[in-house]
N, C-alpha and C positions, 0 to 999 in steps of 0.2 A: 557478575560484573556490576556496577554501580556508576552510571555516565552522570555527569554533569552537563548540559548543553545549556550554556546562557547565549544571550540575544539580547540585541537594542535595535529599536526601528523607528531613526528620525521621523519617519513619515508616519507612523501610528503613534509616535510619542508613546512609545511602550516602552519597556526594562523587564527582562524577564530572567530566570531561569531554572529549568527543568531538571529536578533529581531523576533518575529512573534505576531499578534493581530491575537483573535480567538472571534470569535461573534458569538453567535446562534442566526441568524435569526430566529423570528417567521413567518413573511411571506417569499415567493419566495420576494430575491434580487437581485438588479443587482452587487451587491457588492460583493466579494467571504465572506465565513465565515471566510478563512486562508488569512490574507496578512503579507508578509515578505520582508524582506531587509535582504543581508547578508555583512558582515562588511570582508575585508581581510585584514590582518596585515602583515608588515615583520616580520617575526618571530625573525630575530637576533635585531632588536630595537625597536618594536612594532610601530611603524609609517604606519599607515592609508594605503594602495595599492588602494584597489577599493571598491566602494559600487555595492554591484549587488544585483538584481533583484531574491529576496529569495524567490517569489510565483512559478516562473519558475522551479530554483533549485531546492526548495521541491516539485515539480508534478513530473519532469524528476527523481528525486533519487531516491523515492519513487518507481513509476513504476517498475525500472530498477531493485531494490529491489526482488520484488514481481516478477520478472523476472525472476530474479538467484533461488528463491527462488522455483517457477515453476518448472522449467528445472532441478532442483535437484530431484522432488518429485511427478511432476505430473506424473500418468498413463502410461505405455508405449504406446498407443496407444488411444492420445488423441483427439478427433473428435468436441467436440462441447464445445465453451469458454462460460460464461454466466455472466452475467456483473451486479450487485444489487445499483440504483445509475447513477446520470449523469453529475453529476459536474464535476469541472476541472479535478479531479483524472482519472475521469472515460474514459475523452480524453484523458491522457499520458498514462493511462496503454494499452487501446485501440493502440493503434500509437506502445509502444513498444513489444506489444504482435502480435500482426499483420507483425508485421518488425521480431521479432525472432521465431516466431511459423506457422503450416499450420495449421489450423480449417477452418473443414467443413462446418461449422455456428457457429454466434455468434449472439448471446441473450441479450436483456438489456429488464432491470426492473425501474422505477421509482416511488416515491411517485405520485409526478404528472406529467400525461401521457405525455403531454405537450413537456416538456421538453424530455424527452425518445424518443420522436417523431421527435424532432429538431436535437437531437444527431445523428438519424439512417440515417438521411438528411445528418446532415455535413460530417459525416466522408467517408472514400473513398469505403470502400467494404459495402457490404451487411448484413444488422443488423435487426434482427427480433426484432420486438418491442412486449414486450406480456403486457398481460394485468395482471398479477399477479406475486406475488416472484414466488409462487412455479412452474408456468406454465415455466419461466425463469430456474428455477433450476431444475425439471426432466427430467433426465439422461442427465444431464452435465458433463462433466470429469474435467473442470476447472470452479470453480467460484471467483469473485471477489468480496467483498462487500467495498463498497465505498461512506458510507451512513452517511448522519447527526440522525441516531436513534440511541434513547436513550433506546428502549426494542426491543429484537430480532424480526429479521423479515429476518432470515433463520433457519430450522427446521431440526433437524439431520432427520426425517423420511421422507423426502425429497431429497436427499444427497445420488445420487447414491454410491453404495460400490466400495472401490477406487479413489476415485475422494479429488483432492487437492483444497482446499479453501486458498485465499489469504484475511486474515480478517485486513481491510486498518483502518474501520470507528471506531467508539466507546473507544476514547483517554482517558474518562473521566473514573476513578474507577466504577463508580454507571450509566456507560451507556452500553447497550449490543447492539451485533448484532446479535449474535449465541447464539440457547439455549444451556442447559443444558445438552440436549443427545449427539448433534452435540458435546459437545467440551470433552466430556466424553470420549466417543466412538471411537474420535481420534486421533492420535499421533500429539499431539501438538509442533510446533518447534516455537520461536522468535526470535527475530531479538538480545536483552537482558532480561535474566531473571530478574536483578534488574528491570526494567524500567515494564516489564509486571506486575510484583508481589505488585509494586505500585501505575501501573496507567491505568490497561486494565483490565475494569469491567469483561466483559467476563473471563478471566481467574481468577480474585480475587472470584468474585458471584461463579462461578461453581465450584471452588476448584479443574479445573481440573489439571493435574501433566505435568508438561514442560518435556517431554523430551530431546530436546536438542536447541544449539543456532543456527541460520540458519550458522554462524560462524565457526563451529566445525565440520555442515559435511563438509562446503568445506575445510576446513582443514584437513579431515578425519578422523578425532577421532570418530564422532559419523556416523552413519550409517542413511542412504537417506529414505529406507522404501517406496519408490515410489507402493509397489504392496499393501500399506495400507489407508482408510481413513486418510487423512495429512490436518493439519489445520499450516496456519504460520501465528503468530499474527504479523503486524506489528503495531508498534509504532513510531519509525523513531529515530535516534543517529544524535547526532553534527555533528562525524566525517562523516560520509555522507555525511555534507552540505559542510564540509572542504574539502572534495575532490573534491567533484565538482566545488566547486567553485575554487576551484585552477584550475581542468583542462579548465574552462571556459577562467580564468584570462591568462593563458600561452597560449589558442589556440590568444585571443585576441591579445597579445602581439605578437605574432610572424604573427598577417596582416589577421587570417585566420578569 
């Protein structure tokens, strides 16, 4: 696939937008499936500013995302992170979940072990590596899924009570990552209703009900619900990449 996502943000006085190629490998590569470029415009004459480096962009927003999205919802008294996945995603979320949370331990799962193994190597604290989703996911208070599957492979009767899921992977309509009970059971938030309702199998397949935009609670119109099962689909918006990439472009510009 090859997306386009442009973006304007009166309020950041940004112009943006994002090429991205998306490849399903059938074997492990060394190649990412997501490679990106993001394009910055001046917004008063549309004249070219910078080309950057959109694989980076989209790891760090992302993350950062699934961050805010956390800290809204997760548990009051959150103890163990658990990680489904070990791709790029699974380094930036890792890096900015470590940076703004304390867990007691933290869990990673992979298709192949391999890799899950390498991850628990590179990163800086201490990462159990298990051998199964579910042995990753019982009684975690925070999960991540950050997976190239295309049929679930997290299980609501797995899925301590209380416990918030950040569900990163399954972009495609007809790809899942969470079953049916899991997305049922609970209180689902997104990042955009439009964007989920036509392009996040998981919530199209289950028919389960959005309750609100991750948007709206920090806004406050809608309510956090932190002492319930919380699932936040993400999918990822333009303007995300437009912010960032503008605050990339001004630390640059100014030497930092």
């Amino acid at each position: 696939f090859l997306g386009v996502m442009p973006a304007y943000s009166a309020a950041d006085d940004a112009l943006t937008t994002k090429l991205v190629t998306f490849y399903e490998h059938k074997k492990d590569s060394s190649v990412p499936s997501h490679q990106a470029t993001v394009l910055l415009f001046d917004p008063r004459n549309g004249s070219l500013k910078a080309v950057l480096d959109g694989s980076v962009i989209t790891a760090k927003r992302t993350a950062a995302v699934s961050a805010i999205a956390t800290k809204l919802l997760m548990p009051a008294f959150a103890e163990v992170l658990c990680i489904l996945g070990a791709g790029v995603q699974a380094y930036s979320h890792y890096d900015i979940f470590t940076e703004l949370f304390t867990f007691k331990e933290i869990r990673i799962w992979n298709r192949t072990k391999e890799k899950a193994v390498k991850f628990a190597n590179s990163v800086n604290g201490p990462v159990q590596v298990c051998s199964s989703a579910q042995e990753a996911v019982t009684g975690a208070d925070v999960i991540i899924t950050v997976t190239m599957a295309t049929t679930p492979i997290l299980f609501g009767d797995w899925v301590k009570p209380g416990a918030h899921i950040n569900a990163v992977g399954a972009s495609r309509p007809d790809w899942r990552e969470l079953d049916d009970e899991l997305m049922k059971n609970s209180v689902l938030f997104v990042d955009s209703r439009e964007a989920a309702l036509t392009e996040s199998g998981d919530v199209i397949l289950s028919g389960a009900e959005i309750f609100a935009e991750l948007g709206e609670v920090v806004k406050g119109t809608k309510p956090a619900l932190p002492e319930k099962t919380t699932v936040f689909k993400s999918l990822g918006m333009a303007v995300e990449d437009t912010v960032a990439a503008k605050l990339v472009y001004e630390s640059w510009s100014a030497g930092n």
